[in-house]
Every structure is written in structure tokens, then in C-alpha cells.
C-alpha positions in Angstrom: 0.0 0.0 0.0 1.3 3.2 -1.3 2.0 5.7 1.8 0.0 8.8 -0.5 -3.0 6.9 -0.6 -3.9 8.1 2.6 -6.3 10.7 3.4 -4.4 11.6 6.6 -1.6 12.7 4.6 -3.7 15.7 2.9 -5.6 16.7 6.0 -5.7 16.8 10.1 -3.2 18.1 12.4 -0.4 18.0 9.7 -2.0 20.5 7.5 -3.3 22.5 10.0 1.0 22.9 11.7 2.0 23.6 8.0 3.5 27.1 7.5 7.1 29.1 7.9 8.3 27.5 11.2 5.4 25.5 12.4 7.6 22.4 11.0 11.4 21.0 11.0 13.2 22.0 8.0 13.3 18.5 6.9 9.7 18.8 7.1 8.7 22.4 6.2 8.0 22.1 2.3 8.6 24.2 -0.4 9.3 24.1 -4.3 12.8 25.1 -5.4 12.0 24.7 -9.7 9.0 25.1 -11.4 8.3 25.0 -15.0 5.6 25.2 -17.8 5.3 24.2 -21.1 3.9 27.0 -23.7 0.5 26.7 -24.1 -1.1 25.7 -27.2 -4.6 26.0 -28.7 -6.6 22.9 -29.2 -5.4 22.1 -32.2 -3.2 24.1 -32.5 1.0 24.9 -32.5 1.3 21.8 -29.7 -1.5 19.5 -31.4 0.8 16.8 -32.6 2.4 16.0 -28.3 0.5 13.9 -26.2 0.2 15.1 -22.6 2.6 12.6 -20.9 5.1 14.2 -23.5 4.3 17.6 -22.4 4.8 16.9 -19.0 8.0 14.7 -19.8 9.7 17.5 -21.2 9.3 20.1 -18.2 10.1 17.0 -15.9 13.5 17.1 -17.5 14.4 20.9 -16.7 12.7 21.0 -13.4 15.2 18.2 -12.6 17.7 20.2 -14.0 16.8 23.3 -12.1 16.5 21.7 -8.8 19.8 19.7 -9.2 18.4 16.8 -7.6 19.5 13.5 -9.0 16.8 11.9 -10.7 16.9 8.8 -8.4 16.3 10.8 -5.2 12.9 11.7 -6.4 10.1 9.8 -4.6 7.1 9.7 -6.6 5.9 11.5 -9.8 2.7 13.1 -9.1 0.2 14.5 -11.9 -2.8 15.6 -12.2 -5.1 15.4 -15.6 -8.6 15.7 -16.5 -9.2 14.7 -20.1 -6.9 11.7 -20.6 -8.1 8.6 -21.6 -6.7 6.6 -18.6 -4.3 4.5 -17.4 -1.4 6.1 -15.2 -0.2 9.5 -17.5 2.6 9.6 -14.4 4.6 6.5 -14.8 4.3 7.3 -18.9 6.0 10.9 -18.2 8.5 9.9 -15.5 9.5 7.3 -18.2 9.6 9.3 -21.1 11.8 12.1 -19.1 14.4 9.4 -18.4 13.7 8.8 -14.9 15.1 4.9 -13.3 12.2 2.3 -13.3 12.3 2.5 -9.6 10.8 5.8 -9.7 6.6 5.1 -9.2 3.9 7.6 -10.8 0.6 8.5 -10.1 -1.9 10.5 -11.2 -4.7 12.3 -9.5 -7.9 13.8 -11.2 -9.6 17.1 -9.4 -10.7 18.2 -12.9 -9.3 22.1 -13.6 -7.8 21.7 -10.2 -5.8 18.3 -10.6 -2.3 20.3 -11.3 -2.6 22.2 -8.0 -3.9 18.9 -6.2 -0.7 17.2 -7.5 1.3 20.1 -5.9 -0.7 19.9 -2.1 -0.7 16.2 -2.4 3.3 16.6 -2.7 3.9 19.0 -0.3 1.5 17.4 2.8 3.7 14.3 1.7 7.1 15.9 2.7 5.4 17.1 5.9 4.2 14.3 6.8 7.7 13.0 6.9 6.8 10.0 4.0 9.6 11.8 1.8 11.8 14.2 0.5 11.4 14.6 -3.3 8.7 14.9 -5.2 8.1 15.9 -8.9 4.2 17.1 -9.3 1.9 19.1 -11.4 0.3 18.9 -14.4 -0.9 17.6 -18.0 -3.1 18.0 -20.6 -3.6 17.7 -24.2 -7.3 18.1 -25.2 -5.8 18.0 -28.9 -4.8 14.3 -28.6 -7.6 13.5 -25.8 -9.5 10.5 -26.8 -13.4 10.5 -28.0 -15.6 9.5 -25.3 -17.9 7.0 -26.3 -20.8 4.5 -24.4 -21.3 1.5 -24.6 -24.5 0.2 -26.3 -27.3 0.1 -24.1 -28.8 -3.4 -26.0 -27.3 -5.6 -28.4 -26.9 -4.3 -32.3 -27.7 -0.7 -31.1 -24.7 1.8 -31.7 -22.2 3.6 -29.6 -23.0 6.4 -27.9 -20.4 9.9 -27.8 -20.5 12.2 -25.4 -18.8 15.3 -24.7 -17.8 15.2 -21.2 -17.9 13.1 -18.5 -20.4 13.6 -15.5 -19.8 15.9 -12.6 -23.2 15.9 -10.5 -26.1 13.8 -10.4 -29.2 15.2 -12.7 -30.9 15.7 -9.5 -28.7 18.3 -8.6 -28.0 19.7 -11.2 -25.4 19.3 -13.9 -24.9 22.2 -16.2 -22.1 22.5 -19.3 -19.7 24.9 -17.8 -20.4 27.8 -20.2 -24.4 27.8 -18.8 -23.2 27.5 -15.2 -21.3 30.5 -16.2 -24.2 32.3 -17.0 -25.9 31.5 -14.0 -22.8 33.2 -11.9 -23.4 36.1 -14.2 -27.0 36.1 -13.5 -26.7 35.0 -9.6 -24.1 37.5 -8.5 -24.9 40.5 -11.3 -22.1 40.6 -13.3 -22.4 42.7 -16.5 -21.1 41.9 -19.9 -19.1 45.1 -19.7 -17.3 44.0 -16.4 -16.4 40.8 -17.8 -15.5 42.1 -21.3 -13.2 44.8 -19.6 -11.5 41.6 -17.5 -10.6 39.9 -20.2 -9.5 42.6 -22.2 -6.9 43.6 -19.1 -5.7 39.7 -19.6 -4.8 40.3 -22.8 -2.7 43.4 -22.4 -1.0 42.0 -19.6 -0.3 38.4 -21.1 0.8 40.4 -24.5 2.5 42.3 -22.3 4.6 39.9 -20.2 5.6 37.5 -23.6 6.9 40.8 -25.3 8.9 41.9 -22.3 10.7 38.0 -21.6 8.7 37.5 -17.8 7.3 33.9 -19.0 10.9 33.3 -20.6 12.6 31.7 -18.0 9.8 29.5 -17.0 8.9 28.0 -20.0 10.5 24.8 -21.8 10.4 24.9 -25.4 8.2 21.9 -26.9 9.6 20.2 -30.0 7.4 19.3 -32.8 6.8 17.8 -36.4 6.7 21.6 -37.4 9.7 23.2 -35.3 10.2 24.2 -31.5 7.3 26.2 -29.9 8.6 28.5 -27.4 6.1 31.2 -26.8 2.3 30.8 -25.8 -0.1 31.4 -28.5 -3.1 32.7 -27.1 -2.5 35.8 -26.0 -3.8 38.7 -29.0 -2.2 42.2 -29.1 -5.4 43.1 -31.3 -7.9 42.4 -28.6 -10.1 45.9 -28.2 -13.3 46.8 -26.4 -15.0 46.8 -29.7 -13.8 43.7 -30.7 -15.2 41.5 -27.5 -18.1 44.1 -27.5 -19.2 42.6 -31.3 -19.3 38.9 -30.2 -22.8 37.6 -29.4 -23.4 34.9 -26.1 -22.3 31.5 -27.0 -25.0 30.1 -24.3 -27.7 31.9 -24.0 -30.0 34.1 -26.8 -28.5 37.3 -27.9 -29.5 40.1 -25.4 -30.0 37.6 -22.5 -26.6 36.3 -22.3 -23.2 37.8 -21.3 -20.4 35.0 -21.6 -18.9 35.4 -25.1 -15.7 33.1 -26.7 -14.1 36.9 -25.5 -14.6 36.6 -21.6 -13.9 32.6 -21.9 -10.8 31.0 -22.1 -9.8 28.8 -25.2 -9.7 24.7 -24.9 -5.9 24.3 -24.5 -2.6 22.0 -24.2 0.2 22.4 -22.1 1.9 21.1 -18.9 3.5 22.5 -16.2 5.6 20.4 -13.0 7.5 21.5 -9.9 10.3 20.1 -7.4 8.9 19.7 -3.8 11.2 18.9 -1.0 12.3 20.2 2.2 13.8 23.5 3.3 16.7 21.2 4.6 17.7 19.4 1.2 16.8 22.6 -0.6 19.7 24.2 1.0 21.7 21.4 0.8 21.6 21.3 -3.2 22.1 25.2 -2.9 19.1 26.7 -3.3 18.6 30.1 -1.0 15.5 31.6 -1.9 12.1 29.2 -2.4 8.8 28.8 -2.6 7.3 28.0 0.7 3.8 25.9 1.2 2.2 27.5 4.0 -2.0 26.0 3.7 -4.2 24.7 1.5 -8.1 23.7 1.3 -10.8 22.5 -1.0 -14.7 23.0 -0.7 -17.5 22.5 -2.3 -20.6 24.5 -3.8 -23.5 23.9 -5.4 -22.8 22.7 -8.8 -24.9 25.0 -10.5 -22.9 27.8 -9.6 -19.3 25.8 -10.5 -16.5 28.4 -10.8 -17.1 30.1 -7.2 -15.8 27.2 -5.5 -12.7 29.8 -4.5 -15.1 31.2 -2.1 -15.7 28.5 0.0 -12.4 26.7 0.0 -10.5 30.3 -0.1 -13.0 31.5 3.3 -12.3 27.8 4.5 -8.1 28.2 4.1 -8.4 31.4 5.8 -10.6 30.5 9.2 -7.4 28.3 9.7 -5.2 31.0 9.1 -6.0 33.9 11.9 -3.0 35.4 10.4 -4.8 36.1 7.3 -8.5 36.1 7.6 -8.9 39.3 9.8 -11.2 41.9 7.5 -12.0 38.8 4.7 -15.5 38.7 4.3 -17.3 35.3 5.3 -13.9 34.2 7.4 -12.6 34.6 11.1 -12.8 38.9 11.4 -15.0 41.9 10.0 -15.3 42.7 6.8 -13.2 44.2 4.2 -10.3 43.1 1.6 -8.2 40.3 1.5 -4.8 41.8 3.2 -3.0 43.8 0.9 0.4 41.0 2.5 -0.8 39.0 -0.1 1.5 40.1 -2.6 0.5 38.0 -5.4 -3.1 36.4 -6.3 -3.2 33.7 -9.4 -6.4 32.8 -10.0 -7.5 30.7 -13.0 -9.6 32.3 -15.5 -12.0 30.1 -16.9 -14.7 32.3 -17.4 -14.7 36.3 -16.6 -18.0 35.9 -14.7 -16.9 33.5 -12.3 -13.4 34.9 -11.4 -14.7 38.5 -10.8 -18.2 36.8 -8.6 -15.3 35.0 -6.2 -13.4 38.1 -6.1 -15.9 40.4 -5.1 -17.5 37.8 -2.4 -14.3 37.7 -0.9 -13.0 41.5 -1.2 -10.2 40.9 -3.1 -10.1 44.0 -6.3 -10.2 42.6 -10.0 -6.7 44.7 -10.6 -5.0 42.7 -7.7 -5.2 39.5 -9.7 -3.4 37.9 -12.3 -0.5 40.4 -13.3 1.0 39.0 -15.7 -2.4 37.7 -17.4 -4.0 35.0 -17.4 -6.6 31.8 -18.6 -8.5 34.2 -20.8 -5.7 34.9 -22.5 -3.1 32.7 -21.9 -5.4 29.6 -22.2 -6.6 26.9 -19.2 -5.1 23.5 -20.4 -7.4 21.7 -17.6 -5.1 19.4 -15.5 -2.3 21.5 -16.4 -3.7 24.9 -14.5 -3.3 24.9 -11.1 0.7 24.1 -11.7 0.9 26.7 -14.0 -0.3 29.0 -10.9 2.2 27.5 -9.1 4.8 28.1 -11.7 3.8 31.8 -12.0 4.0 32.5 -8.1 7.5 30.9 -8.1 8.5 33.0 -10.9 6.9 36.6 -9.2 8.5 35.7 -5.9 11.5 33.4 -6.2 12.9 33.3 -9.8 13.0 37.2 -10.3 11.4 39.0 -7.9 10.5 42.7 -8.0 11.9 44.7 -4.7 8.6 45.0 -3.5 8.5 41.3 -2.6 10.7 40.4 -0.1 11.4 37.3 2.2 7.9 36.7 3.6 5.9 38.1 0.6 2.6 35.8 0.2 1.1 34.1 -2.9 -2.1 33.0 -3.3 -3.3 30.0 -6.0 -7.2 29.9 -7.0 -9.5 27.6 -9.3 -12.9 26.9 -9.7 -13.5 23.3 -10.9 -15.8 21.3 -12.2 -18.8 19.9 -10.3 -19.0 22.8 -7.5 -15.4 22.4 -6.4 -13.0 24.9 -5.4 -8.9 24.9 -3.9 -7.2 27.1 -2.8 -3.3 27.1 -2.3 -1.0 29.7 0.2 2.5 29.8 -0.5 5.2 32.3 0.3 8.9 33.5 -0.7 11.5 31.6 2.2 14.6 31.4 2.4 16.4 28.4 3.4 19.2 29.9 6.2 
């Protein structure tokens, strides 16, 4: 029996003592490399890799980054969503070139699995069950396989289908574009102030590729048609009148607000880390990291999915006292989420959703995402909670800006599938 099969690993009194010097160093988490692939449109400039590929190829230069032998790594942890099966893990570990004696698993939270993989990793190395984990993300919706059901009699045909089942019909089950629309409709939020969201994600994505801030983190991708290096979502042409002109994809024109412009794209990419201690980190000679402090998931009702970041974000912060003074629905009064949180990632599926979270729990739309994000830079499912990851490590460890210091505060945020939310509290250490 594999010790991360146990629940007791992700939750109790270990995750509750996680955090700068509530543990050991040998048990005190954080991630010393992080890495993404670009990320491709279904379809598109990456449509030819399959998704253990993808994550095979940023296995290879976190282990490079991290300078950790290959053999000292413990398990390969990843999540996915759209795969057809099996154990896309043990196929990437193997296709990077790690020993046979390195196991795999992967883990399925839908649009959260990546960030998942990352928690799972680090409550491992606090609970003491290891020191070196490899974990994220994986996805190519490109190369995902057809879905298809089995006759229901003898001589009848097959059955497709587009996706798989998140809540019973008695609930309430919607396609994630109409649940969209009912966040819109729910929490009152206007075409314009989604249109204006995504249009800010564009500028900033545009403007983080043309200025090199997503060059260090990214692993070129090799294809039948050259090396991709550079995402290919993001559009420099993007205007108000431009999103203003597209009509609702779910609901009839002048009753709906989500548009393909305040949606993100259907995606491929991948994106993995290196989790170990703050002992071994400083031992292979790393002085700054990326600290795990907390983490929680929660649950909503499914016909609202994409505020699930309310519930497990007010959750994460009723445990932290440090944090959840002035956040509405948690521990103090109400007000904004502290202005110490330095960075905010929060996955952009649709514009509606991200901006109902963030104004239930106080945080301003301008706070989040500052580089960009899904809506432009795409939401390759199983891949985008370690993309966050990625993008906090590169704000407050790879290159960080003078106005975040040792001690600055990330936070990681997606909506999922189903009426599930997680939420994930990191912050830049060093290791002494």
C-alpha cells in the first residue's frame, strides 16, 4: 500500500502545523524549480504532443533546475482531466528518463488536478513519508480520446459524449459555459465587467511574452513543425470593440453575457515542480524558495461551478488567523483580502466566475493575475493549477521585484468542475 494513498496525509493536524516554522526543515515544504510548457490552442501549434510528452519534457528541466539526481525523487505526481486513462505519471517519469524505480501517479480534481498534485506533494514531505517529489500537471485536449458509451442493447450503436459527469441530474449538472451564465446572472455581473477583465488579460499576457517575464519559466516543446517557445493565445489586437461585437455562446442574444471573449480557449500544455524540504533545498544550494504554508478545497452547489474559490479560499483562511482578519465570510469583520498577499493567481475560466469570487471575498479585479492569465493565456485543464504554481514561483523566487521580499505571500485559486473549489497559500523563504 502506497503511503500517498492516505487521506491523513492531505488533512488533520499535519496540514493544520503547515507554514514558515510550524515544521522541522526536513519537514517544512517548499518548491525550489517550477516550469511550464507553452500553451497551445486545441489544435493548435502543440496539437501533434500527447500530454505525458508535455509533461515529460518540463520534468527534464525541473530536474535540472532543482539539481536533484533523478533517483532521489520519490514519486511523480500528476494531475489530468481529459486523458483517456491509465497512469499519464509512470508514462512521463519514463519518457523524461527517470530509473524504473521511480513510481507515478496521477490524480484527477478536474481544472484543479495540477494544483492537487502540488498539495498532495507537499502534505507528503510534511508528513515525513519523503523528501522529493516531482508534481503538477498535464493536458492535451488536442490528442484526448473521444468518449464513447457503450451500447445500451445488443446491435444498437455507440454512444459519444462530450464530457464526463460531474453531479447527479438531481442536482444539477450544467455544461460549464451555462453555469457561467448563471454566476453572471446570480451575483450580477455585466457583460461590460467581464469584457473589460478579459480585455486587461490580454494586455498583460501580450505584455509579459513581449517583455521575456514567461521566458525563464517556460520549456520549449519540439514538434513535427519546429520548436514552440512562446504561448499562443494571448492577441495584441484584442479591443473593447472587438469583445463588444461577439454575441453569447450560451444563452439568446440580449439575454446572455459569456462570449468566446470573456472565456478562455480549450488548451494543451503542462506545467511540474520540485517539492522537497527547506533542509535538502539548502543542501543542493538553493537560498530563496517557494514556501507551502495552507491549503483547502470545498464544495458549492454545482450549478454555480467556478465560485468554488469562495468556499475553499474562506475555509483556508478561518485556519489561518493570520490572514482572515477583514475577509468577508472568514474569522474577522469585513473588508479586503490583506493587501500581504502580494501575489493572487487565479485561474480564468470564465470572466464571470473569477470576478463573482473576487468580489464575495474583497479581493479588487486589478489585484489578480498580473502578468495575465486563462482568458488569454489559455486553461489547459489538468495542467492549470501548476501553471499557478509556476507563476508565483517566478513573481516571488525566480526574479522577484523589490517590493516582494522574504515573507511576501502568494495565493493560487481555481474553480472546478462539479462545484469544487482549492485554494493554495505559498510564500517567498529562504532556506538559512
Amino acid at each position: 500500500m502506497t503511503t500517498h494513498g492516505s487521506s491523513r496525509s492531505r488533512t488533520g493536524p499535519v496540514a493544520e502545523a503547515a507554514g514558515p516554522g510550524g515544521l522541522p526543515d526536513d519537514r517544512q515544504p517548499v518548491v525550489v524549480a517550477a516550469r511550464r510548457t507553452p500553451i497551445g490552442r486545441a489544435a493548435g501549434s502543440l496539437a501533434g504532443v500527447e500530454a505525458y510528452q508535455l509533461a515529460a519534457a518540463v520534468i527534464r528541466d525541473v530536474l535540472a533546475d532543482s539539481r536533484a539526481e533523478p533517483a532521489r525523487v520519490c514519486d511523480v505526481i500528476v494531475g489530468n482531466a481529459a486523458g483517456g486513462g491509465g497512469n499519464l505519471a509512470r508514462l512521463a517519469a519514463l519518457e523524461a528518463g527517470l530509473p524504473a524505480e521511480v513510481p507515478g501517479v496521477t490524480v484527477d480534481r478536474q481544472c484543479g488536478s495540477g494544483l492537487e498534485a502540488i498539495v498532495l506533494a507537499c502534505r507528503l514531505v510534511a508528513a515525513g513519508a519523503g523528501e522529493v517529489y516531482l508534481a503538477g500537471g498535464g493536458e492535451s485536449v488536442s490528442t484526448a480520446p473521444w468518449r464513447v458509451r457503450q451500447p445500451a442493447r445488443p446491435g444498437a450503436l455507440p454512444e459519444f459524449y462530450a464530457r464526463a459527469r460531474f453531479a447527479p441530474e438531481s442536482v444539477g449538472d450544467p455544461d460549464m459555459g451555462v453555469a457561467a451564465e448563471n454566476v453572471a446572472r446570480h451575483y450580477g455581473i455585466t457583460r461590460r465587467r467581464q469584457d473589460a477583465f478579459a480585455l486587461r488579460s490580454h494586455r498583460r499576457a501580450v505584455d509579459a511574452r513581449e517583455n521575456g517575464r514567461f521566458t525563464a519559466e517556460i520549456t520549449p516543446v519540439r514538434t513535427g513543425r519546429g520548436t514552440v517557445t512562446a504561448d499562443e493565445c494571448p492577441r495584441p489586437d484584442t479591443s473593447p470593440a472587438a469583445l463588444a461585437a461577439l454575441r453569447p455562446l450560451f444563452a439568446a442574444p440580449g439575454e446572455g453575457t459569456v462570449t468566446a471573449g470573456n472565456s478562455c480557449p480549450l488548451n494543451d500544455g503542462a506545467a511540474m515542480v520540485l517539492v522537497t524540504s527547506r533542509s535538502v533545498a539548502r543542501a543542493l544550494g538553493h537560498r530563496r524558495v517557494l514556501g507551502f504554508v495552507d491549503a483547502s478545497s470545498a464544495g458549492v452547489d454545482p450549478n454555480l461551478l467556478g465560485t468554488g474559490p469562495i468556499a475553499s479560499t474562506r475555509r483556508l483562511l478561518a485556519r489561518r488567523p493570520d490572514l482572515a482578519a477583514g475577509v468577508p465570510g472568514g474569522a474577522g469583520p469585513g473588508g479586503p483580502v490583506p493587501a500581504t498577499v502580494e501575489r493572487i493567481e487565479f485561474n480564468e475560466a470564465f470572466a464571470s466566475q473569477v470576478l463573482a469570487s473576487l468580489d464575495a471575498l474583497g479581493i479588487a479585479d486589478e489585484r489578480v493575475n498580473l502578468d495575465g492569465g486563462a482568458l488569454a493565456l489559455g486553461h489547459p485543464f489538468g495542467a492549470s493549477g501548476a501553471i499557478l504554481v509556476t507563476r508565483l514561483f517566478s513573481q516571488l523566487v525566480r526574479a522577484p521585484a523589490a517590493d516582494t521580499p522574504l515573507g511576501a505571500r502568494g495565493l493560487a485559486m481555481l474553480g472546478i468542475a462539479g462545484g469544487l473549489g482549492i485554494t493554495a497559500l505559498f510564500s517567498a523563504q529562504g532556506t538559512g
